[in-house]
Each structure stands twice: as structure tokens, then as C-alpha cells.
VEXDREN-2710 file (C-alpha; in Angstrom, 1 decimal):
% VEXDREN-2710
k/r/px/py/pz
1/UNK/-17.5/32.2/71.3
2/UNK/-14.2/32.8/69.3
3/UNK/-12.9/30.3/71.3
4/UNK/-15.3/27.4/70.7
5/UNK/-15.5/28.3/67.1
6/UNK/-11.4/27.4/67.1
7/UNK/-12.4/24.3/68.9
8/UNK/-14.7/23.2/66.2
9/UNK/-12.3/24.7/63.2
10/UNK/-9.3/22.3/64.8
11/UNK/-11.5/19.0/65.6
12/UNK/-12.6/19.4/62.0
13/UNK/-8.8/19.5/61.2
14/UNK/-7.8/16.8/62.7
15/UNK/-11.0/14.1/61.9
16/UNK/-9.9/15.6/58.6
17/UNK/-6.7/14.5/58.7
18/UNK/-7.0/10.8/60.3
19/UNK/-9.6/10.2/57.6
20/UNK/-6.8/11.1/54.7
21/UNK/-4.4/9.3/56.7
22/UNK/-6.3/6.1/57.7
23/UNK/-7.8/6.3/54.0
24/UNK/-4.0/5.9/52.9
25/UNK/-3.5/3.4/55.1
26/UNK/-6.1/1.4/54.0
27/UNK/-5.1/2.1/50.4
28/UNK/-1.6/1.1/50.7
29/UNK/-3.1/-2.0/52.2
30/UNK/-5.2/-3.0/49.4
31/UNK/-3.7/-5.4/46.7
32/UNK/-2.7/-4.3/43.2
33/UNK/-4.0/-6.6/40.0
34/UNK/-2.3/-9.8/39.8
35/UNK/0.7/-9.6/37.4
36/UNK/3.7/-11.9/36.7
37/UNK/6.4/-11.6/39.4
38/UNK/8.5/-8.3/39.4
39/UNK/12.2/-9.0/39.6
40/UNK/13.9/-5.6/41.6
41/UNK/14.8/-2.3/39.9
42/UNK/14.3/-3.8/36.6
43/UNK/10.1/-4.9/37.8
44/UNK/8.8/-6.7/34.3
45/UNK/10.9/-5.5/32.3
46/UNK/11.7/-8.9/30.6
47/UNK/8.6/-10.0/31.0
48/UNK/7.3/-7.2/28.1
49/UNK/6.6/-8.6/24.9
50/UNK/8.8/-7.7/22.2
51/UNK/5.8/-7.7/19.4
52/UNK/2.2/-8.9/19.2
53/UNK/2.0/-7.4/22.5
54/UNK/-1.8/-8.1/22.6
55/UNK/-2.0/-10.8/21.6
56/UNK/0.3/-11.9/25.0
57/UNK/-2.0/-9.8/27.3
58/UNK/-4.8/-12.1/25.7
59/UNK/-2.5/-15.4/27.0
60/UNK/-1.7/-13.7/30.5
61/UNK/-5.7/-13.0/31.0
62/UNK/-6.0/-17.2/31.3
63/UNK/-3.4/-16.6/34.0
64/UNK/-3.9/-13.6/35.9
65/UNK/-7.2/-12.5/35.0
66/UNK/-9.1/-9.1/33.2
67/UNK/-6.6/-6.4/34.8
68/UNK/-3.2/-7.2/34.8
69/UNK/0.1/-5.2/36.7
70/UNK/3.1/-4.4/36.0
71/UNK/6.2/-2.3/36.4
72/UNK/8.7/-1.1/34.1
73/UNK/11.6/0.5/35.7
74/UNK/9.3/1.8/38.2
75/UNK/6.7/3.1/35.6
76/UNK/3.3/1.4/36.8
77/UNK/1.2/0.0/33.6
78/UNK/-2.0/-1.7/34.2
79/UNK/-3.4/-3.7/31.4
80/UNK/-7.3/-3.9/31.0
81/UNK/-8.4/-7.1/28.5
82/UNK/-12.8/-6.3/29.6
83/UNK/-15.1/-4.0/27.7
84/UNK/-16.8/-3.5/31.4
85/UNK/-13.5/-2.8/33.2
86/UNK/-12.5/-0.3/30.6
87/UNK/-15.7/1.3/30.3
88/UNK/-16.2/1.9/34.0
89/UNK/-12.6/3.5/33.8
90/UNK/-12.7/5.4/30.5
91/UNK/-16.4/6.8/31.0
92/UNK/-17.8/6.3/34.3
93/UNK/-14.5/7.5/35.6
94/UNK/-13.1/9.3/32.7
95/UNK/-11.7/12.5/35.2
96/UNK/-9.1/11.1/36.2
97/UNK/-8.0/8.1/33.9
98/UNK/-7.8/10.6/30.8
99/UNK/-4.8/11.7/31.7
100/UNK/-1.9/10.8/28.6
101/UNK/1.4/8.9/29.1
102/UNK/4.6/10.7/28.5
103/UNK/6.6/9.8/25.5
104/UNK/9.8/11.7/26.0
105/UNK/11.6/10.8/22.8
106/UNK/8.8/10.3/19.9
107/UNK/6.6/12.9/22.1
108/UNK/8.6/16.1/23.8
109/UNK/11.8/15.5/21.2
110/UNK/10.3/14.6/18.2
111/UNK/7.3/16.8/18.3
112/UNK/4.9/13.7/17.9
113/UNK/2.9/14.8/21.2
114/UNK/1.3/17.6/19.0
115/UNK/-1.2/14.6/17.5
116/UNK/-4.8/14.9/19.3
117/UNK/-4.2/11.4/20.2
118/UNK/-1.0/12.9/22.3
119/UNK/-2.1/15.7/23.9
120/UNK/-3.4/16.7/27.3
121/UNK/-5.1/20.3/29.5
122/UNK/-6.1/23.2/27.4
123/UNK/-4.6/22.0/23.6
124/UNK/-6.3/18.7/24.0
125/UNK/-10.0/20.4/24.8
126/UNK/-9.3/23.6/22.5
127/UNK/-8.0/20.8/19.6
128/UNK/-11.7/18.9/20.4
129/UNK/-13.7/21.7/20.0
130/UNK/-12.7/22.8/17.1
131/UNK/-13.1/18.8/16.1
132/UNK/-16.8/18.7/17.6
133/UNK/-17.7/21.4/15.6
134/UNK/-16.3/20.7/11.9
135/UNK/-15.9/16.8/12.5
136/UNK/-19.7/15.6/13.9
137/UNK/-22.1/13.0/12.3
138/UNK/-24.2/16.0/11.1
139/UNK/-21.5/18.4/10.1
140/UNK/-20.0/15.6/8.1
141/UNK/-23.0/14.8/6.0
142/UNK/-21.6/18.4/4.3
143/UNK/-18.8/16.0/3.0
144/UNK/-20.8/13.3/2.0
145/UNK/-20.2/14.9/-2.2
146/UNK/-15.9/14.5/-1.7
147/UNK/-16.0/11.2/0.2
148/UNK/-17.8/9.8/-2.9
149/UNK/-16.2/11.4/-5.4
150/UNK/-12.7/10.0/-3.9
151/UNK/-14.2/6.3/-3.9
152/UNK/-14.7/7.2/-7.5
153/UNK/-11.2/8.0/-8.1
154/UNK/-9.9/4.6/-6.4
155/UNK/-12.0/2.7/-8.8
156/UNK/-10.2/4.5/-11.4
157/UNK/-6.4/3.7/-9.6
158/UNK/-7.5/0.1/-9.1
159/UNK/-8.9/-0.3/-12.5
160/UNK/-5.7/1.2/-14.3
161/UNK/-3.1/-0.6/-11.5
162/UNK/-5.0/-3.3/-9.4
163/UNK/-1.1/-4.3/-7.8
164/UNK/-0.6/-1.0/-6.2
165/UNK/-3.7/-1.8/-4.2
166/UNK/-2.2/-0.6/-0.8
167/UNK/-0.9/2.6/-2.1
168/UNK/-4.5/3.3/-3.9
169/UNK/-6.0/3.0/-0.5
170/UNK/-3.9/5.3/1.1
171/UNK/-4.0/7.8/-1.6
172/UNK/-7.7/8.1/-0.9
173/UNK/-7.8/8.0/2.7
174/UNK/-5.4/10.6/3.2
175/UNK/-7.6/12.9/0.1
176/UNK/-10.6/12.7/2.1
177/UNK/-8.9/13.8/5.5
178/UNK/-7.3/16.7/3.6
179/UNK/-9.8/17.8/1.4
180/UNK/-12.1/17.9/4.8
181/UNK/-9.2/19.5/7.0
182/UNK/-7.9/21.7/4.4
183/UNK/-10.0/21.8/1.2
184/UNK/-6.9/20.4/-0.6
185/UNK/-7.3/18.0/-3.4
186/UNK/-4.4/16.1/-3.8
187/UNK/-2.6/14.8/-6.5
188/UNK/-1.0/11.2/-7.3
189/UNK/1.2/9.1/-5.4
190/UNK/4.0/11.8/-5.6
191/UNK/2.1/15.0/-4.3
192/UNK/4.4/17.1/-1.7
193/UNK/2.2/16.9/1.5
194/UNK/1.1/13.5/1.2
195/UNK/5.4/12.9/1.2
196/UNK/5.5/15.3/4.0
197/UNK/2.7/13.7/5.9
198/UNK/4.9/10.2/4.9
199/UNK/7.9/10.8/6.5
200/UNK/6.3/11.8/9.8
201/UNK/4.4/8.6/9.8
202/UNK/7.7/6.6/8.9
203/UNK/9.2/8.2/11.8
204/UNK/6.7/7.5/14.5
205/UNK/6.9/3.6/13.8
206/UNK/10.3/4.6/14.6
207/UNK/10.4/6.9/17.5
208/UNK/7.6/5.6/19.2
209/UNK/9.1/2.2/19.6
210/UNK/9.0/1.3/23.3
211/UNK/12.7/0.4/25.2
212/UNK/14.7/1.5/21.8
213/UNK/15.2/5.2/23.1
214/UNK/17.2/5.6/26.8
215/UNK/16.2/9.0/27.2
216/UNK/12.2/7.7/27.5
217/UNK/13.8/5.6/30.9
218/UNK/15.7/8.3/31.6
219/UNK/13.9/11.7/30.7
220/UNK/17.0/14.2/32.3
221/UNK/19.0/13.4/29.1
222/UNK/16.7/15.2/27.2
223/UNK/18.7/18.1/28.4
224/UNK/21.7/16.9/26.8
225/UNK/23.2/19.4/24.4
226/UNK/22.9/17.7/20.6
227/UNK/27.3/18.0/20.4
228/UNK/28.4/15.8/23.5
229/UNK/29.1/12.5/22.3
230/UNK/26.7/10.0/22.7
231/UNK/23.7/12.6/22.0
232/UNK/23.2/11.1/18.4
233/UNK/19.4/10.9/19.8
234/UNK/18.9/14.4/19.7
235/UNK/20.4/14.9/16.2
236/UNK/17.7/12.5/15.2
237/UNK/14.9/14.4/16.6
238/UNK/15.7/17.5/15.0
239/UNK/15.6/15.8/11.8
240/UNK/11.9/14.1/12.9
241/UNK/10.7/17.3/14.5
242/UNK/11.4/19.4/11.8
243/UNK/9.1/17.2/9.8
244/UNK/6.5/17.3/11.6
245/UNK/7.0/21.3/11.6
246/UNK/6.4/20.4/7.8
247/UNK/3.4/18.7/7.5
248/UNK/1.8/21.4/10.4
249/UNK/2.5/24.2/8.3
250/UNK/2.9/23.4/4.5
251/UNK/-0.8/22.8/4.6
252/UNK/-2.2/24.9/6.7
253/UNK/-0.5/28.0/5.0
254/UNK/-1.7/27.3/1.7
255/UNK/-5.5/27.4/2.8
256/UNK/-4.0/30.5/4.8
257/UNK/-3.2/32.0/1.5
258/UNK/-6.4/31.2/-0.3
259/UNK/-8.4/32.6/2.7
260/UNK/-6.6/36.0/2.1
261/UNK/-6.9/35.7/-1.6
262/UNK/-10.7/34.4/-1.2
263/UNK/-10.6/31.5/-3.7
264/UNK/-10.2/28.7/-1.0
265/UNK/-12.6/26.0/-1.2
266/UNK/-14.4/25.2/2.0
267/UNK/-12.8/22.8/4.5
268/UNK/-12.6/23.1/8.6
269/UNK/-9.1/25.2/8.5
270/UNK/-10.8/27.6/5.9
271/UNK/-14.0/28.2/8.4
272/UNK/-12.1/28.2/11.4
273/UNK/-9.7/31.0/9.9
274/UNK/-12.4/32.8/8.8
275/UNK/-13.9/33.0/12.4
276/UNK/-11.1/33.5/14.2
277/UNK/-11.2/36.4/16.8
278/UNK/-7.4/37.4/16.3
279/UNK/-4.2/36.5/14.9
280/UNK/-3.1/34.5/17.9
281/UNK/-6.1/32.1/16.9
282/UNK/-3.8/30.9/14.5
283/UNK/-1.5/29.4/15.8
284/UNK/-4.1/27.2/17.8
285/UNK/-6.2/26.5/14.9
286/UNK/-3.1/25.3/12.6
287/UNK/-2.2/23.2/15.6
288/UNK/-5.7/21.8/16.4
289/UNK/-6.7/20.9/12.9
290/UNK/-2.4/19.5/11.9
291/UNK/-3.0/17.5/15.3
292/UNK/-6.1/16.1/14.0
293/UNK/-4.3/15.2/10.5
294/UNK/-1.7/13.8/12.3
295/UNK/-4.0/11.0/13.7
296/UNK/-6.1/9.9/10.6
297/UNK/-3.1/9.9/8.2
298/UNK/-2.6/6.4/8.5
299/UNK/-5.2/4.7/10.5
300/UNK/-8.1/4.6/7.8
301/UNK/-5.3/3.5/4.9
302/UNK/-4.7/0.7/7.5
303/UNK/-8.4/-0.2/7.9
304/UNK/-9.2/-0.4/3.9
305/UNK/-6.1/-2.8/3.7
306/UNK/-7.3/-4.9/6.0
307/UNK/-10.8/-5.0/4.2
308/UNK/-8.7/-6.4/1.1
309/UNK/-7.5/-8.7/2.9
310/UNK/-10.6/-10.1/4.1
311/UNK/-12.2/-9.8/1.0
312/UNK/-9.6/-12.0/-0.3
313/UNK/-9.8/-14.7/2.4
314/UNK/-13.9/-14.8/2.9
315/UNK/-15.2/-14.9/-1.0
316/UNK/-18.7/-15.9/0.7
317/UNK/-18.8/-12.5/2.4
318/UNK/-17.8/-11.0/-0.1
319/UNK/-20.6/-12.9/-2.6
320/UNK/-23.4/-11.8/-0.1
321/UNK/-22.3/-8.5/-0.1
322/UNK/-22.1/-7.8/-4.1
323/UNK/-25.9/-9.3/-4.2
324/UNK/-26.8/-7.3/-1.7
325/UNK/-25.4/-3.8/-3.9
326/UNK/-27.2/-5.5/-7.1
327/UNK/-30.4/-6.2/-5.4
328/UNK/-30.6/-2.7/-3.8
329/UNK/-28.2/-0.2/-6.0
330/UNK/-28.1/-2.2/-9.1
331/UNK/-25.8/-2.9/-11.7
332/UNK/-26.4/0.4/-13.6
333/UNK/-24.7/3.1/-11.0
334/UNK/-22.7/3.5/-8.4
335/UNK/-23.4/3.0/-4.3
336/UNK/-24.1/6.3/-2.6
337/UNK/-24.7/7.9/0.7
338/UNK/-28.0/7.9/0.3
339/UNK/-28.5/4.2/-0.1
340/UNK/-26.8/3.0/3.1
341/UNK/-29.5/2.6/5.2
342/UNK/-31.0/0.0/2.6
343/UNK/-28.0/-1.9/2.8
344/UNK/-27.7/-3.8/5.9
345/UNK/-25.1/-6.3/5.2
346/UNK/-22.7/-3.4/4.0
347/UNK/-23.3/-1.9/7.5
348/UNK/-22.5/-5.2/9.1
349/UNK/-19.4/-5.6/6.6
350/UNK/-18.0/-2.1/8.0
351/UNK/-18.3/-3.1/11.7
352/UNK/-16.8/-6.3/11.2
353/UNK/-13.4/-4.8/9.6
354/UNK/-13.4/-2.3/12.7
355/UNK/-13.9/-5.3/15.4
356/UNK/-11.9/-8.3/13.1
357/UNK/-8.7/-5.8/12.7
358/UNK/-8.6/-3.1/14.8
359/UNK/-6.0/-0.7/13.8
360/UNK/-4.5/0.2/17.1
361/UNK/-4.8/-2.8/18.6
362/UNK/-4.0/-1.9/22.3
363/UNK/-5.4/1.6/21.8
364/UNK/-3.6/5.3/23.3
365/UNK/-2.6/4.7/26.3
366/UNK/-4.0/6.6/29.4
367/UNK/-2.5/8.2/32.8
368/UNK/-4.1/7.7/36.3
369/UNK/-4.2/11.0/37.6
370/UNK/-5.2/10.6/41.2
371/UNK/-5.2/6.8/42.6
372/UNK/-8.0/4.8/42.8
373/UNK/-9.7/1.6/43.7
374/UNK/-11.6/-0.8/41.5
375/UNK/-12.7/-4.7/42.8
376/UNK/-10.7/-4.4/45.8
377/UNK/-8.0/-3.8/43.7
378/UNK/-5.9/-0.5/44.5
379/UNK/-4.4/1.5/41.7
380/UNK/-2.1/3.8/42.2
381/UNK/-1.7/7.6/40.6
382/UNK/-0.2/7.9/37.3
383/UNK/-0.4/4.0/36.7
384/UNK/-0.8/3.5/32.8
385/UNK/-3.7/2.2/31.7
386/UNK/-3.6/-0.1/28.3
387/UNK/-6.5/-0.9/26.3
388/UNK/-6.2/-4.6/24.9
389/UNK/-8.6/-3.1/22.1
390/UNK/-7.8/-6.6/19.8
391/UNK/-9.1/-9.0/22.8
392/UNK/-11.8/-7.0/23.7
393/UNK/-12.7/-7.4/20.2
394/UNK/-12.7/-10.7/20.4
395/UNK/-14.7/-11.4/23.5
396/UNK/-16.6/-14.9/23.3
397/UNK/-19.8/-13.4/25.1
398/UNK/-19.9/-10.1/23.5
399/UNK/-19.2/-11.4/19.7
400/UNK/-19.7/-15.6/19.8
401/UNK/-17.2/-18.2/19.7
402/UNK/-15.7/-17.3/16.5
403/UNK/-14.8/-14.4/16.9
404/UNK/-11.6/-14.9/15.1
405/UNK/-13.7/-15.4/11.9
406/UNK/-14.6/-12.7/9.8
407/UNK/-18.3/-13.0/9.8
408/UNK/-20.3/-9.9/9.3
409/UNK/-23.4/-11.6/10.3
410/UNK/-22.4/-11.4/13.8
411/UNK/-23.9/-7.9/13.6
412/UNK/-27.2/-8.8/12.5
413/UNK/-31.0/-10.9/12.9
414/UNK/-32.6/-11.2/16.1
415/UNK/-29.6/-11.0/18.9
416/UNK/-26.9/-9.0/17.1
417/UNK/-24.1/-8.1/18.6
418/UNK/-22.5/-6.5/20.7
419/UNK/-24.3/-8.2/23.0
420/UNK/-23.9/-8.2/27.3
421/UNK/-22.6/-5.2/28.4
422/UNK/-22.4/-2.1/25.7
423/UNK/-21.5/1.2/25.5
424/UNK/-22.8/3.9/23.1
425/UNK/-19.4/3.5/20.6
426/UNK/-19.9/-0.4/20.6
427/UNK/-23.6/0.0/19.4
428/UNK/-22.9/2.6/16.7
429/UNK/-19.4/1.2/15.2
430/UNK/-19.9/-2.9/16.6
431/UNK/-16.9/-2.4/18.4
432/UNK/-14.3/-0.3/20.6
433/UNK/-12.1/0.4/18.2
434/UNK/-12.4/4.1/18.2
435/UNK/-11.5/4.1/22.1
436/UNK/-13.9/5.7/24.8
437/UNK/-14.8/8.9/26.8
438/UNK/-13.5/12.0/26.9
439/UNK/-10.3/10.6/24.5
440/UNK/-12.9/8.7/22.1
441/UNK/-11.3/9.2/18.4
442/UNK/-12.1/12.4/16.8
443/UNK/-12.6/11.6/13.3
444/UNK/-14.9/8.3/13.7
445/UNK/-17.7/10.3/11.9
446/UNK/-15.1/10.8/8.9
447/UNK/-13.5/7.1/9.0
448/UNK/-16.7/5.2/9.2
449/UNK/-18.7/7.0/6.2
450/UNK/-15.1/6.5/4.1
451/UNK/-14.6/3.3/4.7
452/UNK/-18.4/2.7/3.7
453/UNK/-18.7/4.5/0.7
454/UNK/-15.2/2.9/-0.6
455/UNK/-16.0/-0.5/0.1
456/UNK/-19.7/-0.2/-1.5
457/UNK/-18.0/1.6/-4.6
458/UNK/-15.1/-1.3/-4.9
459/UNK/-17.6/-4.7/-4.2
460/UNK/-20.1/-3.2/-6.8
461/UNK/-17.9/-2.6/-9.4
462/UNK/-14.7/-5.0/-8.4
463/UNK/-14.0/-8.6/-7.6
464/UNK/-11.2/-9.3/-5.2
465/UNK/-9.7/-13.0/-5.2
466/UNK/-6.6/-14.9/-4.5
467/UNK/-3.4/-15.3/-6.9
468/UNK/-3.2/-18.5/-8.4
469/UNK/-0.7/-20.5/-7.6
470/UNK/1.6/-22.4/-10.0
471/UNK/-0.2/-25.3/-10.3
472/UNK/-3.5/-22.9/-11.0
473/UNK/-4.7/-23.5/-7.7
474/UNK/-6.0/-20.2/-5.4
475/UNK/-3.1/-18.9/-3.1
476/UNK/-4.7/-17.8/0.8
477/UNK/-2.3/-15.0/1.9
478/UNK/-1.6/-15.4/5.6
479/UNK/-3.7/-13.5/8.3
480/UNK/-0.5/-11.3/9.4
481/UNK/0.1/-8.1/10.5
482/UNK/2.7/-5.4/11.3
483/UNK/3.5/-5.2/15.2
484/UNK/3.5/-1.4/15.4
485/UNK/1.4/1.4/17.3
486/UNK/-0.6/1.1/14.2
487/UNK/-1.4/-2.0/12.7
488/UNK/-1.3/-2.6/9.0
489/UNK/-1.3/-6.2/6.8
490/UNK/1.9/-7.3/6.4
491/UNK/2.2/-7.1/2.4
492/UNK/0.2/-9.9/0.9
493/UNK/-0.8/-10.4/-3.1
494/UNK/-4.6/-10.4/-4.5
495/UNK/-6.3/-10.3/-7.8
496/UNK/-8.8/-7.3/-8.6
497/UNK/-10.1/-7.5/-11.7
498/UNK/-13.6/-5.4/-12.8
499/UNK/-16.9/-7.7/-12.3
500/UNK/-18.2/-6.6/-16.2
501/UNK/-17.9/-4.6/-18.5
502/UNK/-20.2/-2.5/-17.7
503/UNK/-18.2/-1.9/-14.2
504/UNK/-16.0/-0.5/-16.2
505/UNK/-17.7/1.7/-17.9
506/UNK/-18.9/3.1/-14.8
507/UNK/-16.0/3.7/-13.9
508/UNK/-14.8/5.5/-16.6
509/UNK/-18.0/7.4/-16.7
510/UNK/-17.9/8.5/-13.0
511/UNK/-17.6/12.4/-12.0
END
């Protein structure tokens, strides 16, 4: 009996092991994604765009299709330009594409990998928790009071200073996030952790810049003591990482000294220190909650740019909308939160800034963590996976033909889209602009109600135009933007100047 049952245990073994092997067989078989040619060692090296790289992906899809392959010195990137392709990936198969890329410079040296948007295992899921908990549709609705009383205050900033428009907008954007993370109000232009939070942003475009660092081709230099010669790079991280040890703690121990003191004012690091089990919770909470600061400091600033900007270009949306407010709000108060479900267009105005200028447009990339197959196609492990977030964004049958127009009606009557193939994100936000799955964006439920309640505040009170030119005629600035990870509007001039007088005595009169 002992003998047969070892017969069985080793003819078990071995069909066992001439399925994994003819399995690998048949994988290595298997074609990858059509891709330009690879030249040796170097693979596509010079075929990687310099800048605008999504808008090349969109020109290779004509030529090689929705997935696209290629190699980098031997690091295997697979570019995804369908809304089906990276849905079936991202959340049908979100296990093992959720892995994160490894940025050896801006991430490991630089400390940048501490964002949510960076991290991976235990930090990422502890880091979401804490998010899911403080950061949800319904737990946000708590906020709803600050969010409106910070559109308030930009009315104020672009009344007084309608130029520094861009610099209003981020001034609010980044209050919200930290009144909500940290219960901090801030101050002006000039407060301390919005400089701190600055510099770590200034130094990501930086860092983060892919080919400018040989350490990221080469990650054993990162060993290299900062005194040999030639180690100039890790000088530089210190200086970049010690930042961002800056804008982790600065905050975070000033609501840590208000919790002890009991006068701090209620915000997701104040509740989660006040729940905390022990004192090693701290350290995760201060890095779950920084983390989450870390990727909202300038993504929403870059979004209500972008709404200027299309303001300025589409005066016909902007026309609809500002009857819309009048018809529904009035001339006699400001928007609030509680008139957004009577305001259709508005919503539609939202979704079409998330879809029309999506602020990372080829999203955060992912990691394959165990090979796979998709269409015949094989796609092997730790092959990383690119969203072309702009082109799917731009998809004829999901949005219409013009979907390089800004045209918030897209979103509404009878057939609105998204239409074809949707996920749950596209239906809610119009778009994938906060990403999908497991590594959907964190604070979409803070971004979206922000960007609503500042752009109702500013249409019902402000009117956004073109500078006139010398000879009195309107100037169109040019639809540009920056090539970074995030994407902003290159600097462009507009006129904002208060629809009445009675605008601006609203403003002046608002809490």
C-alpha cells in the first residue's frame, strides 16, 4: 500500500511537472505585442519619446495597434492605449498587474516612493485603509463646510489679484488637502508647509525624469558612497530626501502637538492618532496620511488650471454654465453642496475637465508580477504596464468624434457618455483619470467635490475671457501643456474680472 501510494505521489510529480514545463514552452512560444523593432542591448531605447510621450503612443496605435512592446535596456514596458484592455488588466486581473515600477533615483534615493501612488505590500494596503476610512464619498460629506469655505476664499484671491490666477488655485487646492489631512488652515502664498510641500514637488519633476539619472539603468550604484567622484547624484538626493523628510513630519507633528494639548481641530491625522493602539502606530499613520499628501499636492492645482484654461477658450460653455447657476442658485448667493444635484451641466463641466486634460496623462505605472497571456499575446513577468490615460480619453467610440473639443455635453441627454464598454470609475467621474482597481486614486472623493464647488463658486460670481490683443481684438492662448509626470498648462494669460456688482459683494460678504 505504501508502495503504490509513492507510485501515485511521483506520477503526480511528474504530470506536474511536464504541464509547468510544456506550459513554458508554449508560453515562450507565444508572440509579444507588436512594437517598433528593438535594436540589441540598447532594445527601444531611441525609439522613446523625449516629451508628449502620449501623445506618440496615440500615433504608434495606427501602426502597431491597442498594446504596444517594448524594451528599454532590457526593462520590458508594455503600453496599453484601450479602456477594455486596461480594465481587463487593472480589475479583472488586478493580482498580479498591481505590482509598482521601481524608481531607483526619484523613488529608493530620493525618498519619493513614500507617495501612495509609489508604494507597494503592507505600506501600500496599511496607507489605503487608513484612506478608505477618512477619505470615502460618505466620510467626505463631513468636509463638505471647509471645501466651501476655501472656494470662498479664492473668490476673494481672484477678486483682489485676478493675474496670479495659477497660484490662487493652488493655494486652495493644497488648503483643502491639508485642512482634511491635518486640520491645518493655511496661510497665504508664503506659509512654511505649503514651501515645504513646494520643493518636494519641484524636485520630483526633477528626479523622476526618465533616462536623466544612470543609477535608475544601473541600480548597483546606488551603493556608491556620496564622496567618490562622480557620486554628485547621491549628494542630490540627500538634499531631496531630506525634503521630503520635511513635508512628512512638519505637519504631522504639529497636529501631534495639538492632539496632546487637545485643541486640534478635527482632520484624518487628528482621528487616526487618537485611535491609535500604540506609539509605533505613529510612525505608520504619519507615513500613510504624508503619503497621501504627497499625491494630491499638485494634481488638483493642475486640474483647476486647466479649467481656466478652457473657460477661456469655450466662452459658450462657459455661457451655458453661468445660466444654469442663475437659473438654479441665483444671483443672490453663492453655489453649495447641496445644490449639485440640480445642476447638471456643472456635473457635466467637472467630467469634461477630468476626461479633456487629464492630469497624469499616462497614469502610475504598474509591474507584472507573474507572466501572463492576453489575445494570444504573451506577457512576460515584471513587464511594465503604461496607461495611455490621455488617448483613452479620447476614444472616438467611447466619447464621439470630437473628442478633442471641450464639450461638456458629451456627458449628457439620451446616450451620454461613456458609452461602449465602462467601468464603475468611467461612469461616476466620465473618465479614467483617477486610474483603476486595487491602485485607483485615493483622494477622488476629495478632488471631485473641490473641483465642483470651486468652479460653481468662480462661474457664478466671475467671468473668465481672453486678453485683448493690441489691436483690441481677443487673444486665444494656445492649448499647451507641460510634458511632466504631472501635467499642468504651460503659462498662458486670461482676464477675470467680477460678473456685477453684486458678485462682489458676495464675495466680500462670504464667511
Amino acid at each position: 500500500m505504501i508502495l503504490n501510494m509513492l507510485m501515485l505521489i511521483g506520477t503526480t510529480t511528474c504530470v506536474l511537472a511536464v504541464g509547468f514545463l510544456l506550459r513554458k514552452l508554449v508560453f515562450k512560444r507565444l508572440p509579444l505585442s507588436p512594437g517598433p523593432k528593438p535594436y540589441p542591448i540598447i532594445g527601444n531605447m531611441l525609439d522613446m519619446p523625449k516629451e508628449y510621450a502620449w501623445m506618440a503612443f496615440s500615433r504608434w496605435k495606427k501602426l502597431h495597434g491597442d498594446m504596444i512592446y517594448l524594451t528599454v535596456l532590457g526593462r520590458k514596458f508594455l503600453v496599453v492605449n484601450s479602456l477594455e484592455t486596461a480594465a481587463y488588466f487593472l480589475e479583472r486581473r488586478s493580482s498580479i498587474y498591481s505590482g509598482r515600477m521601481r524608481f531607483v533615483f526619484s523613488g529608493e534615493l530620493c525618498a519619493h516612493n513614500r507617495s501612495l501612488a509609489f508604494k507597494d505590500g503592507t505600506s501600500h494596503r496599511q496607507a489605503r485603509k487608513f484612506a478608505h476610512r477618512s477619505l470615502s464619498s460618505t466620510a467626505i460629506k463631513q468636509r463638505h463646510g471647509l471645501q466651501e469655505d476655501e472656494a470662498h476664499k479664492i473668490l476673494r484671491r481672484l477678486l483682489d489679484d485676478p493675474t496670479e490666477f495659477v497660484r490662487h488655485f493652488h493655494t486652495t487646492a493644497q488648503s483643502i488637502i491639508m485642512r482634511i489631512l491635518y486640520g491645518y488652515e493655511v496661510g497665504e502664498h508664503d506659509d512654511p508647509l505649503i514651501q515645504a510641500a513646494n520643493k518636494v514637488l519641484a524636485a520630483f519633476e526633477v528626479a523622476a525624469v526618465p533616462g536623466r539619472w544612470l543609477v535608475d539603468a544601473v541600480p548597483m550604484l546606488k551603493h556608491i558612497p556620496a564622496w567618490v567622484p562622480g557620486a554628485g547624484f547621491q549628494r542630490q538626493a540627500k538634499i531631496w530626501r531630506d525634503q521630503v523628510e520635511e513635508m512628512f513630519h512638519l505637519p504631522f507633528n504639529l497636529v501631534k502637538k495639538r492632539v496632546a494639548e487637545g485643541n486640534a481641530l478635527s482632520s484624518m491625522t487628528s482621528q487616526l492618532l487618537e485611535s491609535k493602539k500604540n506609539q509605533s502606530d505613529e510612525e505608520s499613520i504619519m507615513n500613510a496620511v504624508g503619503s497621501l499628501y504627497g499625491g494630491a499636492v499638485d494634481t488638483t492645482p493642475a486640474a483647476m488650471s486647466s479649467f481656466v484654461l478652457a473657460m477661456t477658450l469655450y466662452l459658450e460653455v462657459q455661457r451655458k454654465a453661468q445660466e444654469e447657476l442663475d437659473r438654479v442658485v441665483g444671483r443672490d448667493r453663492l453655489p453649495r453642496f447641496a445644490d449639485r444635484s440640480n445642476l447638471p451641466y456643472i456635473n457635466a463641466l467637472v467630467k469634461e475637465v477630468h476626461r479633456w486634460a487629464p492630469v497624469i496623462p499616462l497614469g502610475i505605472p504598474h509591474r507584472l508580477i507573474k507572466e501572463d497571456v492576453y489575445n494570444g499575446y504573451r506577457i512576460p513577468k515584471d513587464t511594465i504596464i503604461i496607461l495611455n490615460i490621455w488617448r483613452i480619453n479620447r476614444d472616438i467610440h467611447t466619447y464621439g468624434s470630437d473628442s478633442d473639443t471641450f464639450r461638456p455635453e458629451r456627458f449628457l441627454g439620451s446616450d451620454p457618455a461613456p458609452r461602449g464598454f465602462t467601468t464603475a470609475n468611467t461612469q461616476e467621474f466620465g473618465s479614467t483619470s483617477f486610474g483603476f482597481g486595487r491602485r485607483v486614486c485615493s483622494g477622488q472623493h476629495v478632488a471631485d467635490p473641490s473641483m465642483f464647488i470651486v468652479f460653481s463658486n468662480v462661474l457664478a460670481t466671475m467671468d473668465i475671457s481672453p486678453r485683448a490683443g493690441a489691436n483690441g481684438k481677443p487673444v486665444l492662448p494656445e492649448i499647451k501643456f507641460t510634458t511632466g509626470v504631472i501635467s499642468h498648462p504651460k503659462p498662458f494669460q486670461c482676464c477675470i474680472t467680477p460678473r456685477s456688482a453684486l458678485a462682489i459683494d458676495l464675495i466680500r460678504d462670504a464667511d
